[in-house]
N, CA, C and O atoms as a Tripos MOL2 file, in Angstrom:
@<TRIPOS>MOLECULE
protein
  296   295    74     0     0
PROTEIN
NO_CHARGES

@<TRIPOS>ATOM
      1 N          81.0500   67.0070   88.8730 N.3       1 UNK1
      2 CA         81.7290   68.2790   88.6640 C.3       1 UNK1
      3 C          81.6230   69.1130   89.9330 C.2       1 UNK1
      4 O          80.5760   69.2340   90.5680 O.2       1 UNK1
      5 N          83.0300   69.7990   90.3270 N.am      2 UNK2
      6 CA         82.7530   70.2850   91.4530 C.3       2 UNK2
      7 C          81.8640   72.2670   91.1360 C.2       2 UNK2
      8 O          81.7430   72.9160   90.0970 O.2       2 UNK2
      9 N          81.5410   72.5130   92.2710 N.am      3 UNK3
     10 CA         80.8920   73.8110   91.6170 C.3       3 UNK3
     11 C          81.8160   75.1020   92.3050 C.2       3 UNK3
     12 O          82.4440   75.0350   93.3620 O.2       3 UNK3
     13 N          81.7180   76.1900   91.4670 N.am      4 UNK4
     14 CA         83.0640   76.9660   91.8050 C.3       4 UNK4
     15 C          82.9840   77.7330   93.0060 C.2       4 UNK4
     16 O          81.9860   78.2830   93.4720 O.2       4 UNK4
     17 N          84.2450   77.7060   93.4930 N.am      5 UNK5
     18 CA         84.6960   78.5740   94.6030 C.3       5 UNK5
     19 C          83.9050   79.6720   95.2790 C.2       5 UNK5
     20 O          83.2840   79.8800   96.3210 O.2       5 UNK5
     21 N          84.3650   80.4750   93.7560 N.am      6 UNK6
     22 CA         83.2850   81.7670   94.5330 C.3       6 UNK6
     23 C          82.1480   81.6100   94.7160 C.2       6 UNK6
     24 O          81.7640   82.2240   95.7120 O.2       6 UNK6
     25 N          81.2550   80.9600   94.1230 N.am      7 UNK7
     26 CA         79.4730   80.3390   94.3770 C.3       7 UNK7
     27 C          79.3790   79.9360   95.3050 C.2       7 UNK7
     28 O          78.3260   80.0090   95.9390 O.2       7 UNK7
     29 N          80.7410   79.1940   95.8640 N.am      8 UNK8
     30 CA         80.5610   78.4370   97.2370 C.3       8 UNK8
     31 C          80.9120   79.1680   98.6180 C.2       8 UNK8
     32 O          82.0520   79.4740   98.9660 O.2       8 UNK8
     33 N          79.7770   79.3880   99.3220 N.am      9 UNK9
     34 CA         80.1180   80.1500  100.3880 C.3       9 UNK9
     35 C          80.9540   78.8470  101.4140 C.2       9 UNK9
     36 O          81.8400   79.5060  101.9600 O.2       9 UNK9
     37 N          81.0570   77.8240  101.7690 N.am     10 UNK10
     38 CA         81.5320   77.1080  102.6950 C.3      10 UNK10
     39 C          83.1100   76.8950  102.5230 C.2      10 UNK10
     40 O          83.4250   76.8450  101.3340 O.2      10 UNK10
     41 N          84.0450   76.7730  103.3040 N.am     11 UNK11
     42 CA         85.5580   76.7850  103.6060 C.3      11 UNK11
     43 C          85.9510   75.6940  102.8130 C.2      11 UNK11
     44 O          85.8300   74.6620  103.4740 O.2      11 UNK11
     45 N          86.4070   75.4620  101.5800 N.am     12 UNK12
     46 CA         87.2900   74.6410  101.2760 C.3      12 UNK12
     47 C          88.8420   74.2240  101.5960 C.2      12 UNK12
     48 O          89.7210   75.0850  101.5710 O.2      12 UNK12
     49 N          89.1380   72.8080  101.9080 N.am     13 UNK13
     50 CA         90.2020   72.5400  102.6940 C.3      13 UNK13
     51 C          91.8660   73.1870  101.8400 C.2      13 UNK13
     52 O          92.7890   73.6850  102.4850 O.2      13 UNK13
     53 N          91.8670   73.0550  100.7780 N.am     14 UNK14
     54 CA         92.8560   73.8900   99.4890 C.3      14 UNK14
     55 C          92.8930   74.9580   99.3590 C.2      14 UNK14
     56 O          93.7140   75.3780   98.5430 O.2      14 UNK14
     57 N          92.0040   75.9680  100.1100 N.am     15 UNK15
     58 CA         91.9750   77.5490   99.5570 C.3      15 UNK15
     59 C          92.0070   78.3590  100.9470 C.2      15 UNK15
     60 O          91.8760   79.5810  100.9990 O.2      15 UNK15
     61 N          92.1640   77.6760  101.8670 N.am     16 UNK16
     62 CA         91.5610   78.2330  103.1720 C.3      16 UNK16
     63 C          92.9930   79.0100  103.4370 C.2      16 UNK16
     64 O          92.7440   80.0190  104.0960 O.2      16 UNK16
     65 N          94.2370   78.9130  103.1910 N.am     17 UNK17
     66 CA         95.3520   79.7330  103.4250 C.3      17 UNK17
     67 C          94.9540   80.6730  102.9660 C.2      17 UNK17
     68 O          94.4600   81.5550  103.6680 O.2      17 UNK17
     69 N          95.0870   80.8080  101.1100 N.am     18 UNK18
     70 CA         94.3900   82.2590  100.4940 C.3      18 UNK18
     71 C          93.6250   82.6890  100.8120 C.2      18 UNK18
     72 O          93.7060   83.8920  100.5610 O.2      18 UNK18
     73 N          92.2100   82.2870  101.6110 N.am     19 UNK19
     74 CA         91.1800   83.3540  102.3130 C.3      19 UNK19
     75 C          91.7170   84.0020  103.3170 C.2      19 UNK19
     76 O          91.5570   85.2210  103.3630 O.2      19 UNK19
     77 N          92.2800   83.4990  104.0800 N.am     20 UNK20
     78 CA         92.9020   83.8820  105.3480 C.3      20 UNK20
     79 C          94.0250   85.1260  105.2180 C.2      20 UNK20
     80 O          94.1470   86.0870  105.9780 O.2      20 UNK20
     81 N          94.8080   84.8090  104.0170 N.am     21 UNK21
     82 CA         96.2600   85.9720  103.4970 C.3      21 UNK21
     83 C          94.9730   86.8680  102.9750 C.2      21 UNK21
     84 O          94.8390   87.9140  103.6100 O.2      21 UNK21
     85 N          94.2070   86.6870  102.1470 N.am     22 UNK22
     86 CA         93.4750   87.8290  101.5530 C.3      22 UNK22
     87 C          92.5060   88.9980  102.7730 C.2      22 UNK22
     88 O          92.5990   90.2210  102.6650 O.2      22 UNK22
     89 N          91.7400   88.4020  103.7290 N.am     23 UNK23
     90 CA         91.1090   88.9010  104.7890 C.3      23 UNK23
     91 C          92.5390   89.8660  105.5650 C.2      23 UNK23
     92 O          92.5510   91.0790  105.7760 O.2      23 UNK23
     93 N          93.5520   88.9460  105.8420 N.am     24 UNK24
     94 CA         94.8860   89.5660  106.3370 C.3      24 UNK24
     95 C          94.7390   91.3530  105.3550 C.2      24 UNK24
     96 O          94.4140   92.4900  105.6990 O.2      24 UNK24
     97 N          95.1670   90.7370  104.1150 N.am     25 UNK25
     98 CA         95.5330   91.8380  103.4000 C.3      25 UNK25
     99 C          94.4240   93.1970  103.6230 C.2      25 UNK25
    100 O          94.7810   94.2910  104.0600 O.2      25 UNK25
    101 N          93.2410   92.8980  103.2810 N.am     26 UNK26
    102 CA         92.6000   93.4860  103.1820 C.3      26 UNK26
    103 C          92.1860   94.3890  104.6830 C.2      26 UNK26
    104 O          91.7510   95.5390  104.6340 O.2      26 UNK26
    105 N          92.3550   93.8220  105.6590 N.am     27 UNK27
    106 CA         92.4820   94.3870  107.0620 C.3      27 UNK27
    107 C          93.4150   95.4540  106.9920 C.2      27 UNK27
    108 O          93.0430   96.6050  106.7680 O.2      27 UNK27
    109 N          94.9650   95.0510  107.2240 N.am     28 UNK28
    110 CA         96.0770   95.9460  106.6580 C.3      28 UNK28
    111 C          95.4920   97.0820  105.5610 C.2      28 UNK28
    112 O          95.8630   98.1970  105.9290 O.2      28 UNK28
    113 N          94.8240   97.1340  104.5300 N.am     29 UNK29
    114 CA         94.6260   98.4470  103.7630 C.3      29 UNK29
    115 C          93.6590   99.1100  105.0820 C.2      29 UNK29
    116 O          93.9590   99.9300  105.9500 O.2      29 UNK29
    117 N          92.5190   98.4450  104.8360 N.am     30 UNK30
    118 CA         91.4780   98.9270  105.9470 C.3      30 UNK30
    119 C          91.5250   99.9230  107.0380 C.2      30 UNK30
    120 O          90.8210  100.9170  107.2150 O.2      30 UNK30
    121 N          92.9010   99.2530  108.0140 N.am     31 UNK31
    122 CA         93.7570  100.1370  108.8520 C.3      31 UNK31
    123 C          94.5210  101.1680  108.4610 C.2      31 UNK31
    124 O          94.9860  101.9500  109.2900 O.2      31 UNK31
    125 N          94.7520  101.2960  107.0760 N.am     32 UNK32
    126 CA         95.3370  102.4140  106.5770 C.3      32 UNK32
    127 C          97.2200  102.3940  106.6170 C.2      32 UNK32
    128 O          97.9850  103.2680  106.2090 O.2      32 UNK32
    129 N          97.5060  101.2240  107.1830 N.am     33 UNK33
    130 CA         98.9140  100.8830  107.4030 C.3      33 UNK33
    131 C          99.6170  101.0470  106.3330 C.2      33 UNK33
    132 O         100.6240  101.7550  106.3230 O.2      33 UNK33
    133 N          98.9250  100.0580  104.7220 N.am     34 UNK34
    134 CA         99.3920  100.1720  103.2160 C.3      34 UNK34
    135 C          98.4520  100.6820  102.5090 C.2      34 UNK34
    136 O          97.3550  100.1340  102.4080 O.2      34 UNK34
    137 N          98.8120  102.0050  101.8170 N.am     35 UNK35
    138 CA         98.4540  102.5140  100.7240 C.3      35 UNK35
    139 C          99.1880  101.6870   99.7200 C.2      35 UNK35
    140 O         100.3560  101.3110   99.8250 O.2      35 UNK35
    141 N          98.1780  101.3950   98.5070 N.am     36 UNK36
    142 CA         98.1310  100.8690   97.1320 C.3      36 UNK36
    143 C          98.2210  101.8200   96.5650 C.2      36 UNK36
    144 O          97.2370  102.5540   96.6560 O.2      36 UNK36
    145 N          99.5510  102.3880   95.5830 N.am     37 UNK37
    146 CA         99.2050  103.0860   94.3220 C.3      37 UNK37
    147 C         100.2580  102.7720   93.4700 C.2      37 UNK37
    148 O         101.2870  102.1680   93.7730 O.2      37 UNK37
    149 N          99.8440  103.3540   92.0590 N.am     38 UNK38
    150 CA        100.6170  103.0120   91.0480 C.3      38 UNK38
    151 C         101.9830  103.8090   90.7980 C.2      38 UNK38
    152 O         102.1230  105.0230   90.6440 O.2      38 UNK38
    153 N         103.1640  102.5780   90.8010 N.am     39 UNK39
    154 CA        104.4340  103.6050   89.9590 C.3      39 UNK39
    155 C         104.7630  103.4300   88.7640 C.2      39 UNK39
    156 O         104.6600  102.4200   88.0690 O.2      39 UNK39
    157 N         105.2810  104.7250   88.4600 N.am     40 UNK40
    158 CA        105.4950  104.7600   87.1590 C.3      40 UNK40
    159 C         107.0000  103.8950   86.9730 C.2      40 UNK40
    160 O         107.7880  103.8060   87.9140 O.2      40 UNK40
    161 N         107.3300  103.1330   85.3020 N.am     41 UNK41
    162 CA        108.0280  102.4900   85.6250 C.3      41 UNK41
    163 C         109.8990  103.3260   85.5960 C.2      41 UNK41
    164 O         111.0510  102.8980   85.6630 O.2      41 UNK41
    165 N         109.3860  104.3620   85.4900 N.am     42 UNK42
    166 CA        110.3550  105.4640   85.4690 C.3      42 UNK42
    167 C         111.0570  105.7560   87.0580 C.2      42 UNK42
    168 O         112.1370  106.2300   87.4080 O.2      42 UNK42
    169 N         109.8970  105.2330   87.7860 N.am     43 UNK43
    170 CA        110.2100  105.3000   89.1850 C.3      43 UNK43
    171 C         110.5170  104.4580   90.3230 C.2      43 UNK43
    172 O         111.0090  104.6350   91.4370 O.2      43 UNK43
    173 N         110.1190  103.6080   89.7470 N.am     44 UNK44
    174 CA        110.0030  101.9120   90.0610 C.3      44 UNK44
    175 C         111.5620  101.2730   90.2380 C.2      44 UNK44
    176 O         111.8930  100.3220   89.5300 O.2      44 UNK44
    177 N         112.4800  101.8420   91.2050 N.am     45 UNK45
    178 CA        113.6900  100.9970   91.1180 C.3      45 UNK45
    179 C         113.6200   99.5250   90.9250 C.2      45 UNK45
    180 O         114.5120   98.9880   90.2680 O.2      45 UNK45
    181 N         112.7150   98.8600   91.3970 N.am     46 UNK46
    182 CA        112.8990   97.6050   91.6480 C.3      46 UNK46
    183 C         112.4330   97.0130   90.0230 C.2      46 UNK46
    184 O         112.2830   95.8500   89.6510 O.2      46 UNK46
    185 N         112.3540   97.6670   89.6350 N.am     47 UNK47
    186 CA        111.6850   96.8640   87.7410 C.3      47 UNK47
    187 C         112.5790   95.8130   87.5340 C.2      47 UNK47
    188 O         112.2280   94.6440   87.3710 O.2      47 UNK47
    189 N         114.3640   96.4360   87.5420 N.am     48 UNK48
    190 CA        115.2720   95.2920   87.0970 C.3      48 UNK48
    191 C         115.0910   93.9770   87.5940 C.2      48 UNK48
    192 O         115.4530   93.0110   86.9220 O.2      48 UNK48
    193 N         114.4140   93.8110   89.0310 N.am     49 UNK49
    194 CA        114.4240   92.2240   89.1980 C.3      49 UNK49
    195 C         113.4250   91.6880   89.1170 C.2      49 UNK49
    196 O         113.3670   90.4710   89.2910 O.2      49 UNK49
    197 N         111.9080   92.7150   88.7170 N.am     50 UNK50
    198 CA        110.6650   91.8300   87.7160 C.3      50 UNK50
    199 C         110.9090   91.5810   86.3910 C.2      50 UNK50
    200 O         110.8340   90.4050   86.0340 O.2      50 UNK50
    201 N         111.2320   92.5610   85.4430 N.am     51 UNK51
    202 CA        111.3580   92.2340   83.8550 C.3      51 UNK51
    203 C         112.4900   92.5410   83.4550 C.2      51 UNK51
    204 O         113.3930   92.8390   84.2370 O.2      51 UNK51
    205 N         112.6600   92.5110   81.8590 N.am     52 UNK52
    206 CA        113.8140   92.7470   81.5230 C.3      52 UNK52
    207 C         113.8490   94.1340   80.8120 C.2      52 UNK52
    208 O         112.9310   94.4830   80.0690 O.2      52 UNK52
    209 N         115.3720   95.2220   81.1650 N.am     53 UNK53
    210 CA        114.5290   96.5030   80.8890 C.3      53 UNK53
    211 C         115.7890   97.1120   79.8340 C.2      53 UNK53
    212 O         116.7310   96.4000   80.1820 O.2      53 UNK53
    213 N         116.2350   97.8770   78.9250 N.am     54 UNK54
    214 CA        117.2390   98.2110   77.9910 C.3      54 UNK54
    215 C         118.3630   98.4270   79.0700 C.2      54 UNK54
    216 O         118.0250   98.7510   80.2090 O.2      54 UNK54
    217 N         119.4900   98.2840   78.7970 N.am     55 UNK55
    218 CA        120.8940   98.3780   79.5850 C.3      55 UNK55
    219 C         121.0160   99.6520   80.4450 C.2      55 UNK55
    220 O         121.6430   99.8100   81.4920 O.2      55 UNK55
    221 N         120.1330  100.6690   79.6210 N.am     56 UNK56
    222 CA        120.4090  102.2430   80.6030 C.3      56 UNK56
    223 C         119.8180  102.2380   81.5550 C.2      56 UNK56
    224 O         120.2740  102.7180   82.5930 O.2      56 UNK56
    225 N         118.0170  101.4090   81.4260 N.am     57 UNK57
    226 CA        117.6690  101.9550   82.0750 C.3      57 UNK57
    227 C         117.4540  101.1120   83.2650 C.2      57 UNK57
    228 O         116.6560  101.4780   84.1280 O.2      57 UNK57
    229 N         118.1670   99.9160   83.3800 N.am     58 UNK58
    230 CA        118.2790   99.0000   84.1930 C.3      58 UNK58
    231 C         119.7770   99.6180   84.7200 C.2      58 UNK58
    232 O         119.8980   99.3830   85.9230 O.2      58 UNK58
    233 N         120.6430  100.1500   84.3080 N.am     59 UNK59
    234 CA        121.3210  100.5010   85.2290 C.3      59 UNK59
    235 C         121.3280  101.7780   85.8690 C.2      59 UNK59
    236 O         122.2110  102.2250   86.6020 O.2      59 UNK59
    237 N         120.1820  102.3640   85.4960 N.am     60 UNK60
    238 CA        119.5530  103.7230   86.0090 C.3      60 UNK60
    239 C         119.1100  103.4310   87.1220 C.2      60 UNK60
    240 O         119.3660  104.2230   88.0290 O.2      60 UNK60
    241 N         118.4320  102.4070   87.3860 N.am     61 UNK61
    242 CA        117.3870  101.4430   88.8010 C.3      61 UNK61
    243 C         118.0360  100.5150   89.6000 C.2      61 UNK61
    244 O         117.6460  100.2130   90.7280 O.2      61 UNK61
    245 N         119.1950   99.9670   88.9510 N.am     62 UNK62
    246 CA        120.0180   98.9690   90.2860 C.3      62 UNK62
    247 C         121.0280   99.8100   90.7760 C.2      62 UNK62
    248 O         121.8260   99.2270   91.5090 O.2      62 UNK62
    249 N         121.2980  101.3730   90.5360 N.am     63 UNK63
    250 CA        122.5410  101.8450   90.9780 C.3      63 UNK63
    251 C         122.0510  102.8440   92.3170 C.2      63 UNK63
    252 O         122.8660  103.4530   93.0110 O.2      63 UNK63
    253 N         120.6320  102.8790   92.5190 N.am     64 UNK64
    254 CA        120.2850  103.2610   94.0040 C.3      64 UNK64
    255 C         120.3990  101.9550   94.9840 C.2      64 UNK64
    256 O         120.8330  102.1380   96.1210 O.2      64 UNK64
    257 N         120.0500  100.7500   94.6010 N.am     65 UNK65
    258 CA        119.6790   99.5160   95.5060 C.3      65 UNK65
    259 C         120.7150   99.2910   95.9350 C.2      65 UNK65
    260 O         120.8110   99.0300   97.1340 O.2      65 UNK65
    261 N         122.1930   99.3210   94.8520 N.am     66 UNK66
    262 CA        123.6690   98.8260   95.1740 C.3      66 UNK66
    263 C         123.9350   97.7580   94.7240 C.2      66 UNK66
    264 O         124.6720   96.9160   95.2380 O.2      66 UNK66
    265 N         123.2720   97.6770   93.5650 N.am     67 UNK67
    266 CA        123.3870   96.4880   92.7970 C.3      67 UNK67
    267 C         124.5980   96.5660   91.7420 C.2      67 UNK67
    268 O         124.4430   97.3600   90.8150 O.2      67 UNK67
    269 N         125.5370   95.9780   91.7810 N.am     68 UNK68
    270 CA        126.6360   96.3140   90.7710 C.3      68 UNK68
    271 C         127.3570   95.3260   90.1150 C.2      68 UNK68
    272 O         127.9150   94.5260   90.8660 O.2      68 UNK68
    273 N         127.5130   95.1430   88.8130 N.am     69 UNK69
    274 CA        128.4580   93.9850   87.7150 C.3      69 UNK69
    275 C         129.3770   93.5300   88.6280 C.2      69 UNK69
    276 O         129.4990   94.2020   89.6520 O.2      69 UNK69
    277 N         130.2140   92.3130   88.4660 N.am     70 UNK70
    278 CA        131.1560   91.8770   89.3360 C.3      70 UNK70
    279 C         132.2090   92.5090   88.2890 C.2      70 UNK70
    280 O         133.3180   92.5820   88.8190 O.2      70 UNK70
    281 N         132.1980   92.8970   87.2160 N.am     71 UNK71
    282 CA        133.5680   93.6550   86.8840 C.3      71 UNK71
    283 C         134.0290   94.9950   87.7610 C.2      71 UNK71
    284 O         135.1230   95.5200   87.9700 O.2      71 UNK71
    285 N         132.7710   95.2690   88.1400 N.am     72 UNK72
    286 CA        133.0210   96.7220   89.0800 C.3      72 UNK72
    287 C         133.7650   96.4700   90.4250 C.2      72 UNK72
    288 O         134.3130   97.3610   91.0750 O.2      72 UNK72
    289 N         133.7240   95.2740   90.7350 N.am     73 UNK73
    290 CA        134.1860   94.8180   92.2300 C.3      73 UNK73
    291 C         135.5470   95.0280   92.6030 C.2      73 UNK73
    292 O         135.6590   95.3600   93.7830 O.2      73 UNK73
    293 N         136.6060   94.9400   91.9730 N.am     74 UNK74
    294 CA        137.6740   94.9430   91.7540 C.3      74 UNK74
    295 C         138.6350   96.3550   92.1250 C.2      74 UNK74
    296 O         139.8410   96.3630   91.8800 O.2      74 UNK74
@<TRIPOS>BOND
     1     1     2 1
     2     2     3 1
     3     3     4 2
     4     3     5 am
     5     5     6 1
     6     6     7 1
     7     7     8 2
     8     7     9 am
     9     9    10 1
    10    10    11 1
    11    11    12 2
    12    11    13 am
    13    13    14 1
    14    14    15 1
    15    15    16 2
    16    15    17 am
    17    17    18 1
    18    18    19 1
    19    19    20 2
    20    19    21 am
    21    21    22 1
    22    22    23 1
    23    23    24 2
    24    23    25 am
    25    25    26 1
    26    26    27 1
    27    27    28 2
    28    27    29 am
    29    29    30 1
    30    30    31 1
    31    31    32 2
    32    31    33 am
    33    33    34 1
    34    34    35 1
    35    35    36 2
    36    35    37 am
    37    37    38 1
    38    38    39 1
    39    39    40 2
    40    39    41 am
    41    41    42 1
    42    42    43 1
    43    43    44 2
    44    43    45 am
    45    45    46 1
    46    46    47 1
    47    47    48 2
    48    47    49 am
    49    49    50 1
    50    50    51 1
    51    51    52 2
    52    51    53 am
    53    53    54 1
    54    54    55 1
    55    55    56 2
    56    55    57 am
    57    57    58 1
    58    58    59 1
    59    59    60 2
    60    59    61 am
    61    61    62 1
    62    62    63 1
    63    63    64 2
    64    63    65 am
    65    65    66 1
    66    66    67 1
    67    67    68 2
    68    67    69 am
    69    69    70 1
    70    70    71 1
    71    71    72 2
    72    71    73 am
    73    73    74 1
    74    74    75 1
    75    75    76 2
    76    75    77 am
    77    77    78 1
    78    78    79 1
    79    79    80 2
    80    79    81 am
    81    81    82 1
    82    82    83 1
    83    83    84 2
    84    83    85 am
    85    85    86 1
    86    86    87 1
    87    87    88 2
    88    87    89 am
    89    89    90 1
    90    90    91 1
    91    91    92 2
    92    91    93 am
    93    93    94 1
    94    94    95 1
    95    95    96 2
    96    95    97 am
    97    97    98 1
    98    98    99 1
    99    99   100 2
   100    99   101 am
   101   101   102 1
   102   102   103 1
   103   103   104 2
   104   103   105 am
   105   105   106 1
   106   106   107 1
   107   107   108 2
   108   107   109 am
   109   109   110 1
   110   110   111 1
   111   111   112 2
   112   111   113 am
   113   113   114 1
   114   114   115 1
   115   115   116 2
   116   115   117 am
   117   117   118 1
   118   118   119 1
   119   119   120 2
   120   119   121 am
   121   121   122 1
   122   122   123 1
   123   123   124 2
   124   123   125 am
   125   125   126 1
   126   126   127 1
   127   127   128 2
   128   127   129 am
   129   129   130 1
   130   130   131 1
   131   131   132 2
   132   131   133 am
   133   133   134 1
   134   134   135 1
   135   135   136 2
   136   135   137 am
   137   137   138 1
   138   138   139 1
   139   139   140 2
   140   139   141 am
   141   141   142 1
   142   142   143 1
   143   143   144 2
   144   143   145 am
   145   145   146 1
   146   146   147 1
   147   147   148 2
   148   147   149 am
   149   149   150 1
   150   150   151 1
   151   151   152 2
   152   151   153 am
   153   153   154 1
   154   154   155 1
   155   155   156 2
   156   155   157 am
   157   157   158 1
   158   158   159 1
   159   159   160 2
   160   159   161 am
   161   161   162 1
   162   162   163 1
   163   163   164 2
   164   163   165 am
   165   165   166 1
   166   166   167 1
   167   167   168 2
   168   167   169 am
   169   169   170 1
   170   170   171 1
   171   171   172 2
   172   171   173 am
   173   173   174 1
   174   174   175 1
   175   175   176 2
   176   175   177 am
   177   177   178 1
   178   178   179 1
   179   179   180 2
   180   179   181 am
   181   181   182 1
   182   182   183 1
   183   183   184 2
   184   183   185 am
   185   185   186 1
   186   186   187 1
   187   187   188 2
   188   187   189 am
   189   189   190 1
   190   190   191 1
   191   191   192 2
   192   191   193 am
   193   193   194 1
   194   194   195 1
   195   195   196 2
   196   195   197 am
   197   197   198 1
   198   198   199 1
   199   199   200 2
   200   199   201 am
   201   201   202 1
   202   202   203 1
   203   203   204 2
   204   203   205 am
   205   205   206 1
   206   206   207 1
   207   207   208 2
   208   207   209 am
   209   209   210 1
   210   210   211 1
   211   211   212 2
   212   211   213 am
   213   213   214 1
   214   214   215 1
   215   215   216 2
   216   215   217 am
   217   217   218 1
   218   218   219 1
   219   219   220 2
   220   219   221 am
   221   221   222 1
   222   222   223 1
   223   223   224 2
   224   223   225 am
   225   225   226 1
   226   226   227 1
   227   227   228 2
   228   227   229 am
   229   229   230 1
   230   230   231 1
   231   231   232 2
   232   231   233 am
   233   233   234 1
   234   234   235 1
   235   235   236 2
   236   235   237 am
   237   237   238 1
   238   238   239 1
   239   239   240 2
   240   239   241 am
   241   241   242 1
   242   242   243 1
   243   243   244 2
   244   243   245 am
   245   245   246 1
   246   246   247 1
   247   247   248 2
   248   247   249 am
   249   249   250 1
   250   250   251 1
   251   251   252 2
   252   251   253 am
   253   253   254 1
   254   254   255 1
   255   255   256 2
   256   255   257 am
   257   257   258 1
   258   258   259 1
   259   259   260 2
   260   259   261 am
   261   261   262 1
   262   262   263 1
   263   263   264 2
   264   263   265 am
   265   265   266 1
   266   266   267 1
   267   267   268 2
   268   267   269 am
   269   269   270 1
   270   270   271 1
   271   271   272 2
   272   271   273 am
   273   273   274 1
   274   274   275 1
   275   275   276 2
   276   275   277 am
   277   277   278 1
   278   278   279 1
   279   279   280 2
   280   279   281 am
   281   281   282 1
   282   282   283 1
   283   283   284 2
   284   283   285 am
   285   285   286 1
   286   286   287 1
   287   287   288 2
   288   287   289 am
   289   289   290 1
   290   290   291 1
   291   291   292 2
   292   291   293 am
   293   293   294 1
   294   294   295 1
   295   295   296 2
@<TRIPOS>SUBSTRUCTURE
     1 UNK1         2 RESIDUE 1 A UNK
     2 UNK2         6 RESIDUE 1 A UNK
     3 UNK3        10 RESIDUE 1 A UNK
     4 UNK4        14 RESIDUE 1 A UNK
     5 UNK5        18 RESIDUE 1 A UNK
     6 UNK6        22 RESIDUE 1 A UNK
     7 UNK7        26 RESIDUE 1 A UNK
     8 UNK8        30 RESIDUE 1 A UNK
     9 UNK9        34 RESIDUE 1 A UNK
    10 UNK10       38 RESIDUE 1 A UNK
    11 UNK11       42 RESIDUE 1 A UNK
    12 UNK12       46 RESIDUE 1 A UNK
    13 UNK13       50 RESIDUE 1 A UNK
    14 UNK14       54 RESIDUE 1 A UNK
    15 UNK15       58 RESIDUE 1 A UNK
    16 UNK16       62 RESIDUE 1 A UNK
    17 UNK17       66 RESIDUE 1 A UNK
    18 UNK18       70 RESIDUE 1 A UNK
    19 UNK19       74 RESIDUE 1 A UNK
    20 UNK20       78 RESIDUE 1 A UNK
    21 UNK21       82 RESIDUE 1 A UNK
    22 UNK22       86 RESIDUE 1 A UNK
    23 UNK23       90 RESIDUE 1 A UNK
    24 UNK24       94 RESIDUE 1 A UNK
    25 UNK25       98 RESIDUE 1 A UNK
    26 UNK26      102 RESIDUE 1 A UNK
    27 UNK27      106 RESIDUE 1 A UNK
    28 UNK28      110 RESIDUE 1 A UNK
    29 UNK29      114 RESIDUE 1 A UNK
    30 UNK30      118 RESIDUE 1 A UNK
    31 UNK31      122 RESIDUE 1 A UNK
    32 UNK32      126 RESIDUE 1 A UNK
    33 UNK33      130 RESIDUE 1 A UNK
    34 UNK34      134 RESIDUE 1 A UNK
    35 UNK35      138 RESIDUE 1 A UNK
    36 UNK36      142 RESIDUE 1 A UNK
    37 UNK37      146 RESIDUE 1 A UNK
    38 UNK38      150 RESIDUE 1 A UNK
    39 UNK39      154 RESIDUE 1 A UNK
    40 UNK40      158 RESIDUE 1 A UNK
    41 UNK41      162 RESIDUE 1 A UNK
    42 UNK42      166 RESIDUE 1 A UNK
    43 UNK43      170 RESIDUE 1 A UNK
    44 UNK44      174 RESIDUE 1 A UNK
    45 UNK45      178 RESIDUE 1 A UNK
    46 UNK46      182 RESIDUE 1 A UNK
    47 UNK47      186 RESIDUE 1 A UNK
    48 UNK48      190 RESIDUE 1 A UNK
    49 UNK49      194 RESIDUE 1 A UNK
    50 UNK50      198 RESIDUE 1 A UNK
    51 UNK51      202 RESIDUE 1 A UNK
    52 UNK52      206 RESIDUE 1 A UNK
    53 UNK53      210 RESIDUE 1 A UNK
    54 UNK54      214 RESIDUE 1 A UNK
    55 UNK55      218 RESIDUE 1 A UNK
    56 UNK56      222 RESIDUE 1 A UNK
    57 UNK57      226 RESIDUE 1 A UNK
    58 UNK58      230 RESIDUE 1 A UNK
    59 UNK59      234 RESIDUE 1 A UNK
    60 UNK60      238 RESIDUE 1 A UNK
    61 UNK61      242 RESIDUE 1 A UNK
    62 UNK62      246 RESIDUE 1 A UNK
    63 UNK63      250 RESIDUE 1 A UNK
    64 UNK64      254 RESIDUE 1 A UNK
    65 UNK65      258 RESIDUE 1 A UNK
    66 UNK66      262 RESIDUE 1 A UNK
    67 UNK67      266 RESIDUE 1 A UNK
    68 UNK68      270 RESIDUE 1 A UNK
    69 UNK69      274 RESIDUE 1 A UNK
    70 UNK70      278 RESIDUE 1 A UNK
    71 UNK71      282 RESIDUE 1 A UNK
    72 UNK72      286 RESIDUE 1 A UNK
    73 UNK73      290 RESIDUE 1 A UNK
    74 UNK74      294 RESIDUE 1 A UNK
């Protein structure tokens, strides 16, 4: 049985990208470049292309991006 990751302080050959993006990431906050905070999903234009959201209010959020029905094209 192998023993887990986090217990293991030494570089595994499969995970060594994700340490590397995570140290990345975490530098970037560090420097202050990206602030992390929470939006509300009221504010959140981009919701429509994570979940699925009622007809209003998905077209409340794709009509800043320029996202538009192909019936509108015309």
């Amino acid at each position: 049985m192998e023993p887990l990751q986090a217990k293991e302080p030494r570089s595994h050959q499969r995970s060594k990208h994700i340490l590397r993006h995570f140290h990345l990431i975490r530098e970037i906050l560090d420097r202050g470049d990206v602030e992390i905070c929470k939006v509300h999903t009221n504010d959140n234009i981009v919701d429509p292309l994570t979940k699925p959201l009622a007809q209003q209010k998905h077209d409340r959020h794709t009509e800043p991006l320029g996202i538009r029905y192909v019936s509108d094209w015309s």
